[in-house]
N, C-alpha and C positions, 0 to 999 in steps of 0.2 A: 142504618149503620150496622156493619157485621161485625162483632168480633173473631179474628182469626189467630191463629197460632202461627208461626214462623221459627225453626230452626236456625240460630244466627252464631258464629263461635263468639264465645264471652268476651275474647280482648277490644272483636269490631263493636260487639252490643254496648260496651262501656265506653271507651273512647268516643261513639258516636254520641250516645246518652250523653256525658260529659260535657261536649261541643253543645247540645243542644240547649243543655240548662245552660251555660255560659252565655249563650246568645238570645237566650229567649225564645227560644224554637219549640214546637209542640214536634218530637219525634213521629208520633204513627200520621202528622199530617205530613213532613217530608215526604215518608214511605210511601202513603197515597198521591201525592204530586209526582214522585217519579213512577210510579206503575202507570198515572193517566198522562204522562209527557214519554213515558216508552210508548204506550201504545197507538195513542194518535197522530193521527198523521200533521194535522198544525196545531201542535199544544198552545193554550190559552194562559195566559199568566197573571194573577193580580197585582197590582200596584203595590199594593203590599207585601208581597212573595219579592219583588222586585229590588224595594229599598233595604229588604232584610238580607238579601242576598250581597245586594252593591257595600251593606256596612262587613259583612262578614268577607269580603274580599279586601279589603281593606285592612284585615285582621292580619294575626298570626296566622304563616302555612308550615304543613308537616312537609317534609323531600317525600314523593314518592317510594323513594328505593327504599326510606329507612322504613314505611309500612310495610313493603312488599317484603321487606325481609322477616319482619316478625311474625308475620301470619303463614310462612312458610311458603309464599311466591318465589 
């Protein structure tokens, strides 16, 4: 395990942060799940990545638009 540093603007690093403790989620294990499902060609998934996903859709969703507009998209 490496520790790395990442440059992230603060509104996204909290708001994500936020979601995460809300749901239970370990933040730098997302990070690492989507860097290794960007880059491989058949991402692999655990069952438990699965059901944590399927309860958080189920959840509250943000509009796109109204994100894209705060962070200056």
């Amino acid at each position: 395990m490496a520790l790395k540093t990442f440059n992230v603007e603060e509104a996204v690093y909290s708001k994500f942060s936020k979601f995460c403790k809300e749901n239970g989620i370990s933040m730098s294990k997302q990070v690492e799940l989507f860097m290794r499902s960007y880059m491989a060609e058949e991402p692999q998934v655990r069952r438990e990545y699965l059901d944590k996903l399927e309860k958080i859709r189920k959840g509250k969703f943000i509009k796109v638009s109204s994100i894209a507009g705060e962070f200056g998209a």
